[in-house]
C-alpha positions in Angstrom: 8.7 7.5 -11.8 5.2 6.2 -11.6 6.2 3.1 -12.4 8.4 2.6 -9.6 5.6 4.2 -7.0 3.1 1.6 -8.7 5.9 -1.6 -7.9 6.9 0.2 -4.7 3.1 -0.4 -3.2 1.9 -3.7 -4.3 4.9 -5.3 -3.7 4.7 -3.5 -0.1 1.1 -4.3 -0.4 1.3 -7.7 -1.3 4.7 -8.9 -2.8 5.1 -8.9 -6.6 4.7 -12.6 -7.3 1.3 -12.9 -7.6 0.2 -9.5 -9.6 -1.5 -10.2 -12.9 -0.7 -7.3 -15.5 -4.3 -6.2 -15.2 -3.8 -5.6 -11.2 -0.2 -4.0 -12.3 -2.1 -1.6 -14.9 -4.8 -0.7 -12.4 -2.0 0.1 -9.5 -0.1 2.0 -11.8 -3.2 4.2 -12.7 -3.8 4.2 -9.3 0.1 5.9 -8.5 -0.6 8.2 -11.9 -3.6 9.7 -10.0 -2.1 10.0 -6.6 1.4 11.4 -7.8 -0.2 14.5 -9.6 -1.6 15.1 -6.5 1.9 14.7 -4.5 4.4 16.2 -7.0 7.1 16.9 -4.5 7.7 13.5 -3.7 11.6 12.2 -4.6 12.7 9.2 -6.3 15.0 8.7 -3.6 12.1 9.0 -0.8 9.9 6.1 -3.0 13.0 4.1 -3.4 13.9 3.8 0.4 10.1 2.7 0.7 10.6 0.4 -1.8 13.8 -0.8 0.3 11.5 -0.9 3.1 13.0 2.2 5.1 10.3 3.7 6.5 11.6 5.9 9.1 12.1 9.2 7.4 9.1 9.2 5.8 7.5 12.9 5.2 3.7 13.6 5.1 3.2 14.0 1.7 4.3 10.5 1.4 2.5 9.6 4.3 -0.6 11.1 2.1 0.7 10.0 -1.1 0.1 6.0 0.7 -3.5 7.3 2.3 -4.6 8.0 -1.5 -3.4 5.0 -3.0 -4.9 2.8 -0.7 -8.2 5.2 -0.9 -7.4 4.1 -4.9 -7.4 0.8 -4.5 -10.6 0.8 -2.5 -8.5 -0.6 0.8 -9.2 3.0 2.7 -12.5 4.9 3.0 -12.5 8.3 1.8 -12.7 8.8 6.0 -9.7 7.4 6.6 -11.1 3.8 7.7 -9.0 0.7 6.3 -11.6 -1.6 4.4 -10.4 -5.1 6.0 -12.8 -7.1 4.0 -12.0 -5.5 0.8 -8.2 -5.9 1.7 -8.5 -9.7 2.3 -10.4 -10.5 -0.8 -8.5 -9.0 -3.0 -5.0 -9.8 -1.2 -5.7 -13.7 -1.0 -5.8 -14.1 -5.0 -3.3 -16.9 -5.1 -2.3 -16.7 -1.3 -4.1 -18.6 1.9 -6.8 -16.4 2.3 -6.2 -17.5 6.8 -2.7 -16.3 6.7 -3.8 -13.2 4.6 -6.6 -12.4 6.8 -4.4 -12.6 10.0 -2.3 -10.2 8.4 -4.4 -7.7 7.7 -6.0 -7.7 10.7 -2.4 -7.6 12.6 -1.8 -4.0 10.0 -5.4 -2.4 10.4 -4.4 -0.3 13.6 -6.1 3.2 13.0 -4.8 6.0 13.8 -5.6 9.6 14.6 -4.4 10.8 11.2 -5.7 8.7 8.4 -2.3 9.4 6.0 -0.3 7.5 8.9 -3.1 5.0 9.2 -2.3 4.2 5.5 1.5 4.7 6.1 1.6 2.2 8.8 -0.5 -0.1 7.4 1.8 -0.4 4.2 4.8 -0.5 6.6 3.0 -3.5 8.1 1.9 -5.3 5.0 5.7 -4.8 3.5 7.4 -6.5 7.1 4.4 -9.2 7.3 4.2 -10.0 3.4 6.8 -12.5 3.9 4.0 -14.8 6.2 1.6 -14.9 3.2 4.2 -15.7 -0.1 
């Protein structure tokens, strides 16, 4: 199951193509730490993120994307997306312009950071295309 959480967010994050095995092994530890923390979570609810269906998402998945992305040092322990962070590590191997536009187009905050991180994968996943 991990596994699948860990290819479920960078590919939403930032499509599979360009992930080195060390970035894979980090994201995967990253998944690991956040699933113990979420253990109700379904295969079925990370595959239809995976798919990209994002409309029936419950909170603790919600949460489950806030804590990855605190993880991966892309959220604040606040609940603020990191936007600098985001765009250097995102433009490894991409046009850092076209990754940077992106993530300022997916940084919206909202009132609750576990949709801010929600939306902002949903965003990433439905823009990632622009950057590949």
């Amino acid at each position: 199951m991990k596994s699948i959480i860990c290819v479920v967010l960078v590919a939403g994050l930032v499509g599979v193509n360009a992930q080195t095995e060390e970035q894979l092994k980090k994201a995967d530890g990253y998944a690991t730490t956040c699933l113990a923390k979420f253990n109700g979570l379904t295969r079925d609810e990370v595959l239809k993120l995976r798919a990209g269906e994002f409309a029936n998402a419950n909170q603790d998945l919600k949460c489950f994307t806030k804590c990855f992305l605190e993880e991966a040092g892309f959220l604040s322990a606040d609940g603020k997306l990191l936007d600098d962070k985001a765009v250097e590590r995102l433009s490894i191997g991409r046009d850092a312009g076209k990754v940077e536009a992106l993530v300022k187009k997916c940084s919206v905050q909202k009132d609750d950071p576990c949709e801010t991180a929600f939306r902002a994968i949903e965003c990433f996943h439905n823009g990632k295309a622009s950057v590949l």
